[in-house]
C-alpha positions in Angstrom: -24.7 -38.2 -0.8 -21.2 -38.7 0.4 -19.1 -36.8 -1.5 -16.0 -37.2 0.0 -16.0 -40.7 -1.8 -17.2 -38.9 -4.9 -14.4 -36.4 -4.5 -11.5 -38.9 -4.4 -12.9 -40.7 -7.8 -13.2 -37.0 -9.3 -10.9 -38.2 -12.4 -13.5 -41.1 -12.7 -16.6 -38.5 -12.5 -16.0 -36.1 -14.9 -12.7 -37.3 -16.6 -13.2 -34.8 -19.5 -13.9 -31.3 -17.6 -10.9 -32.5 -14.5 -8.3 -32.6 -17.9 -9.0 -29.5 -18.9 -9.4 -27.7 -15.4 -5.8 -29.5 -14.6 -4.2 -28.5 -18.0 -5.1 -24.7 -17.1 -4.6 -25.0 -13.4 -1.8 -27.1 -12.7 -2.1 -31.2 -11.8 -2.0 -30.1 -8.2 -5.2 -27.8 -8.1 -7.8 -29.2 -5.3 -11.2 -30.4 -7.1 -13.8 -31.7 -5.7 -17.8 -32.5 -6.7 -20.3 -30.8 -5.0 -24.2 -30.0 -5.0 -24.3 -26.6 -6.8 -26.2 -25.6 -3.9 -23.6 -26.4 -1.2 -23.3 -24.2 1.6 -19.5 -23.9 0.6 -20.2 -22.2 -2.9 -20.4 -18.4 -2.4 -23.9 -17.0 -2.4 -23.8 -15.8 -5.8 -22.6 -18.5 -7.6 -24.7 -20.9 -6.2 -27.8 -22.8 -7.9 -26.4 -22.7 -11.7 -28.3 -25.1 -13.9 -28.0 -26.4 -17.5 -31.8 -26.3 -17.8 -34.5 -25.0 -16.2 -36.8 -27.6 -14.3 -38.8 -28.0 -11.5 -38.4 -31.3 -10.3 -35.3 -33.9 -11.3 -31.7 -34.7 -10.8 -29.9 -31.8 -8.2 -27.3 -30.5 -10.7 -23.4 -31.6 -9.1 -20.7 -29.3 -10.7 -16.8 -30.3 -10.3 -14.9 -26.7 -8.4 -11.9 -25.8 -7.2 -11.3 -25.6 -3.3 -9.8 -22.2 -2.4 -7.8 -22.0 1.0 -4.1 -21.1 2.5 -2.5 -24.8 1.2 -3.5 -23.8 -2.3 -0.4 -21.7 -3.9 -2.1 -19.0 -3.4 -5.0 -19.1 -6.0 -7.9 -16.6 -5.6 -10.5 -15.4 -8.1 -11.3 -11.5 -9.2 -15.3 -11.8 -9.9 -16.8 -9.4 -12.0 -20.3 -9.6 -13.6 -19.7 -6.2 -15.5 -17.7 -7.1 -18.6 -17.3 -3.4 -18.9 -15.5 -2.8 -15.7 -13.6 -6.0 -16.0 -12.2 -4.7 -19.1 -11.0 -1.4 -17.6 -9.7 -3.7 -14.4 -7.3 -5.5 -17.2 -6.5 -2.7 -19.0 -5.1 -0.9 -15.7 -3.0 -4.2 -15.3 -1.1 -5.6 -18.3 0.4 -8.1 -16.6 -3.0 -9.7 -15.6 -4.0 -10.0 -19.8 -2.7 -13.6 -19.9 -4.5 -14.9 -16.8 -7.2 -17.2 -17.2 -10.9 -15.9 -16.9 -13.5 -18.8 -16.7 -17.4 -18.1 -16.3 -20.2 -19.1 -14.5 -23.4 -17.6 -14.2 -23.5 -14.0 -14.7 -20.2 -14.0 -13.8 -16.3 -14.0 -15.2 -14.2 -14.6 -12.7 -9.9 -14.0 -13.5 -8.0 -16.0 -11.4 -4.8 -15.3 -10.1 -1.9 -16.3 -7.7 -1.2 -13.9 -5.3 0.0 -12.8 -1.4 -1.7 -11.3 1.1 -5.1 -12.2 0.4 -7.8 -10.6 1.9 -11.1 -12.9 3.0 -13.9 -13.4 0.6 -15.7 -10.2 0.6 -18.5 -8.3 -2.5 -18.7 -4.9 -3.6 -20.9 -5.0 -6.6 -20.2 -5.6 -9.3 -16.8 -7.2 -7.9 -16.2 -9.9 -5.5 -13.1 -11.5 -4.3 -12.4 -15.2 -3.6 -9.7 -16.6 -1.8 -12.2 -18.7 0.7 -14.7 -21.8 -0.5 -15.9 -23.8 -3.2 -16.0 -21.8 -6.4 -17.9 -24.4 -9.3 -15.8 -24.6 -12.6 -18.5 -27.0 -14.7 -21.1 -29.5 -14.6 -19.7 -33.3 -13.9 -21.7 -34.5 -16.9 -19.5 -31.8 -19.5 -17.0 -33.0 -21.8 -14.0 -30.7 -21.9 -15.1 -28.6 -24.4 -17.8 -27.3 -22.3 -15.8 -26.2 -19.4 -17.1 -22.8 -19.7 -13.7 -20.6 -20.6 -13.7 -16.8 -21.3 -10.4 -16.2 -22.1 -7.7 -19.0 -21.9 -5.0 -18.8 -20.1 -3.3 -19.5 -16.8 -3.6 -18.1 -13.4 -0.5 -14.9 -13.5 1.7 -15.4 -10.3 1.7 -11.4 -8.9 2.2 -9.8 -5.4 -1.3 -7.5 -4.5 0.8 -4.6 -4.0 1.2 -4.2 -7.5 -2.4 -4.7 -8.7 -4.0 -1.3 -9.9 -7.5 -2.2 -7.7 -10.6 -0.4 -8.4 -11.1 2.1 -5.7 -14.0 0.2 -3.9 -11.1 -3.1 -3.7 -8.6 -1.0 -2.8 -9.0 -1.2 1.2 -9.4 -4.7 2.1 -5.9 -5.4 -0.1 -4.4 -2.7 2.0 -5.7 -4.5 5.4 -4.4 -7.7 4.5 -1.2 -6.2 3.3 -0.8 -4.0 6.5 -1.9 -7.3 8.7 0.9 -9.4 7.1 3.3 -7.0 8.1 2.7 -5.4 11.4 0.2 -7.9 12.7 -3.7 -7.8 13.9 -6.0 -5.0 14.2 -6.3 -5.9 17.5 -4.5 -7.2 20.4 -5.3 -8.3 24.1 -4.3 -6.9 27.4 -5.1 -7.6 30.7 -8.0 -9.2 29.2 -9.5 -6.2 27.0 -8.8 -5.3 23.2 -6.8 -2.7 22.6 -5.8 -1.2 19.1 -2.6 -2.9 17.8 -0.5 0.5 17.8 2.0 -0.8 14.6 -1.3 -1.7 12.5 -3.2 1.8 13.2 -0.3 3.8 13.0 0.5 2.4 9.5 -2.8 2.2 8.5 -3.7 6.2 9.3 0.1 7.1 7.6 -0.9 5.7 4.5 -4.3 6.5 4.2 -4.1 10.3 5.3 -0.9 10.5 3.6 1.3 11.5 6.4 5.0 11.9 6.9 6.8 13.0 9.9 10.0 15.6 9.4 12.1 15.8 12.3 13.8 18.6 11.2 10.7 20.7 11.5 9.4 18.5 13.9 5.7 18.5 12.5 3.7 16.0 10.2 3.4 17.2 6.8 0.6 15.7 4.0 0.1 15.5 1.2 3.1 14.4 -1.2 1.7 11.9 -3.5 1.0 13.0 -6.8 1.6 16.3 -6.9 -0.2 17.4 -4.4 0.6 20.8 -2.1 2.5 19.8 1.0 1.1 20.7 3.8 2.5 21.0 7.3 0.3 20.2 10.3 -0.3 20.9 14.0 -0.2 18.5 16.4 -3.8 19.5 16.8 -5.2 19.1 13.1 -2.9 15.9 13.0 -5.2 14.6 15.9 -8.4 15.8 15.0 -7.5 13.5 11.4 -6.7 10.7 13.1 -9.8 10.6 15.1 -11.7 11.0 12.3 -10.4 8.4 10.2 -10.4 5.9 13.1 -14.3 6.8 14.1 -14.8 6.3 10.1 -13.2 2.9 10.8 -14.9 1.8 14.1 -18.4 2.5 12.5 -17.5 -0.3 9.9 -16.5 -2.9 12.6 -18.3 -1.8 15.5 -21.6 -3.8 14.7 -20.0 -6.8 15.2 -18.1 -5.4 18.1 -14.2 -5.6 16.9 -13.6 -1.9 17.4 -13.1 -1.3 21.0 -14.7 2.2 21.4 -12.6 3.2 24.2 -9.4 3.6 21.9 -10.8 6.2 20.7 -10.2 8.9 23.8 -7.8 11.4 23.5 -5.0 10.2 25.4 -5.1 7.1 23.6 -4.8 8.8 20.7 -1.7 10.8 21.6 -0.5 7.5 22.1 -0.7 6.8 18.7 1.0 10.2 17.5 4.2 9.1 19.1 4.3 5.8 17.5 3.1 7.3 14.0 6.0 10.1 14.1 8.8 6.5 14.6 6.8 4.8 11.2 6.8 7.9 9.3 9.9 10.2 9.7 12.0 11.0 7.1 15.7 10.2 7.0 17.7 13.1 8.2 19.5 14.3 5.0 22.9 13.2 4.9 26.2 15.9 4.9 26.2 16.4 1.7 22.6 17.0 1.3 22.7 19.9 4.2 25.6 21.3 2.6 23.8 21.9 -1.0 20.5 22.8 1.3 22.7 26.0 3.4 24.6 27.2 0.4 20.7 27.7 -1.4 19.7 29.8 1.4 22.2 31.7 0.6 21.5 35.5 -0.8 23.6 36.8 -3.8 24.2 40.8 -2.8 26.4 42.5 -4.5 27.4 45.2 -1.4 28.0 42.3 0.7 31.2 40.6 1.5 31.6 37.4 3.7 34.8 35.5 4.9 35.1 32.1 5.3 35.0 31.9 8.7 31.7 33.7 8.7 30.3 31.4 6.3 31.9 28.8 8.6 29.8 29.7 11.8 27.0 30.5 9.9 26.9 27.0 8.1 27.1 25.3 11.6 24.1 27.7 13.1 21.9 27.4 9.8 22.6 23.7 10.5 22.1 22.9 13.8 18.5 25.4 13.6 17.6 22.6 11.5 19.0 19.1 12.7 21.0 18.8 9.9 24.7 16.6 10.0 27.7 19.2 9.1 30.8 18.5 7.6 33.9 18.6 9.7 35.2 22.2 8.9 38.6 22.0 6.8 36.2 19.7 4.4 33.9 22.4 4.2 36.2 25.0 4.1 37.8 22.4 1.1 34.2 21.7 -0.7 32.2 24.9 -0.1 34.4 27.0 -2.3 34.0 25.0 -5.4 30.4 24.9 -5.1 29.4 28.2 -4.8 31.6 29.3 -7.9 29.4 26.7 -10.0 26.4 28.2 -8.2 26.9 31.7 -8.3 30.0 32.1 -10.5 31.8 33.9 -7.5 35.3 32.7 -6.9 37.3 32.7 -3.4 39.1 36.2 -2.9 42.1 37.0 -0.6 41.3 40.5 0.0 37.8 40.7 1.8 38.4 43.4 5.0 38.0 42.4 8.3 39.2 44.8 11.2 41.9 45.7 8.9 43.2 43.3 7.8 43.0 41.0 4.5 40.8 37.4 4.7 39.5 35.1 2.4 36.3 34.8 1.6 33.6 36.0 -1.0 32.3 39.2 -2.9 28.1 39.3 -3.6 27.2 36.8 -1.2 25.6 37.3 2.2 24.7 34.9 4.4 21.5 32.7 4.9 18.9 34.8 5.6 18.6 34.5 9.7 14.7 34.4 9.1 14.7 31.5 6.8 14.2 28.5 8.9 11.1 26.6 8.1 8.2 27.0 10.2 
């Protein structure tokens, strides 16, 4: 049968059900009639009948043509009501999008960007590639099989609560649209696109580099312990995680093996220290940090020009940016009488002679930088 002349008379084949799909869709949406056996139709939504028979009429179905050129429509497939409730629940926003049927299956469609390829992790699967039926060609509108009515919700993937088993292909895409393939070609080989993995292996072993310490620390998300790592355990992770990643893709040869040697590896230390350090904290910030390390001591004394050269030490130890020294000998003052309630005396000994500076407060401990 030749559908493409069937496809551009679909208003004439099935007037009824292309109304209603169009009224919920939008006039633009790509329809088109197809065998609901077609190649094109995902696996699991193939073969759908309005009766059971053995011999007779193939069934033709009018569905929706999901690509690139089409605003960004996908479909969340889930044949567990249960688990597409929770899915919904988890994400308000995603309430008032339409959720049409077929077979076993609901399937809540959405607009959104990046998109992942079409890939099933039962009960879910995610459409963004294909043919995806909507009805029969011979339904009125009334039978254009609707769950929950609706339109398709406009939202970025990065702000979908995914089920955990989604969760990585979104981050793929969402890592590919930014720092480009998993892979790249030199000299005719494949090689490891270092922005990708770097990102990839920063987000999912949760890993931040802090140049002050100059280590990798984990562990920050939601309430978690923060650790700080060796360069050592930092490699022995990322080798792990990438040998966990290779064993998905190396059966159809993607992963190049090779990237996985140690000085390759290294490689990819350097580049994920540059994605994941922190900002150096700014003057004021190291200000507030020295004046905490300091120790309240009630036999101690300490001028302002030994807190002066012991602000610019306890600074520099730890790559912090220092205020120029009349504004700290202007700022300091004031905050450590709203921190300790100590205010500047004129009277602290030195060598004989009268200086200013402070009663009950020693310096910063000269053990306490951070390991």
């Amino acid at each position: 049968m030749n559908f493409s002349a069937l496809d551009e008379q679909v208003e004439l084949m099935a007037p009824g059900p292309v109304e209603a799909i169009r009224r919920r869709f939008g006039p633009s949406v790509p329809l088109v009639i197809r065998n609901a056996n077609e190649d094109c139709i995902p696996f699991q939504l193939r073969g759908a009948l309005r009766k059971e028979f053995s011999f007779g009429p193939v069934e033709h179905v009018v569905a929706v043509t999901l690509s690139g050129d089409c605003g960004n429509l996908a479909a969340v497939a889930c044949n567990s009501p249960e688990q597409l409730a929770a899915f919904e629940q988890a994400n308000p926003a995603l309430q008032a999008s339409l959720v049409t049927r077929w077979k076993d299956w609901r399937l809540l469609w959405l607009r959104t960007d990046p998109r992942p390829e079409n890939f099933t992790f039962e009960p879910w699967m995610w459409l963004a590639q294909g043919t995806i039926p909507l009805c029969f060609t011979a339904d009125d509108e009334e039978a254009v099989p609707i769950a929950r009515e609706g339109a398709p919700v406009e939202i970025p993937s990065s702000e979908i609560q995914w089920p955990g088993i989604l969760f990585e292909p979104f981050r793929m895409a969402r890592l590919i649209q930014s720092h480009g393939p998993l892979f790249l070609q030199k000299n005719g080989r494949r090689i490891l696109n270092e922005f990708f993995w770097a990102n990839w292996l920063a987000e999912k072993l949760e890993l931040t580099y802090d140049s002050k310490l100059g280590a990798f620390r984990r562990g920050r998300e939601q309430g978690t312990e923060v650790q700080t790592l060796t360069t050592a355990a930092v490699i022995q992770l990322m080798h792990q995680a990438l040998q966990q990643a290779a064993s998905v893709s190396v059966k159809a040869g993607a992963f190049p093996i090779r990237e996985l040697r140690l000085p390759r590896i290294k490689q990819l230390v350097e580049v994920l220290k540059v994605a994941t350090v922190e900002e150096p904290q700014n003057v004021a910030e190291g200000l507030e940090i020295y004046l905490a390390a300091l120790r309240q001591d009630m036999a101690a004394t300490l001028t302002t020009e030994e807190m002066w050269h012991d602000y610019v030490t306890f600074c520099r130890e730890r790559c912090l940016q220092t205020y120029p020294k009349f504004e700290f000998l202007r700022i300091a003052p004031a905050r450590i009488r709203e921190l300790f309630g100590v205010a500047k005396a004129h009277d602290i000994q030195r060598d004989g002679k009268p200086r200013r500076g402070f009663r009950g407060i020693a310096k910063a401990a000269t053990d306490s930088k951070s390991k």
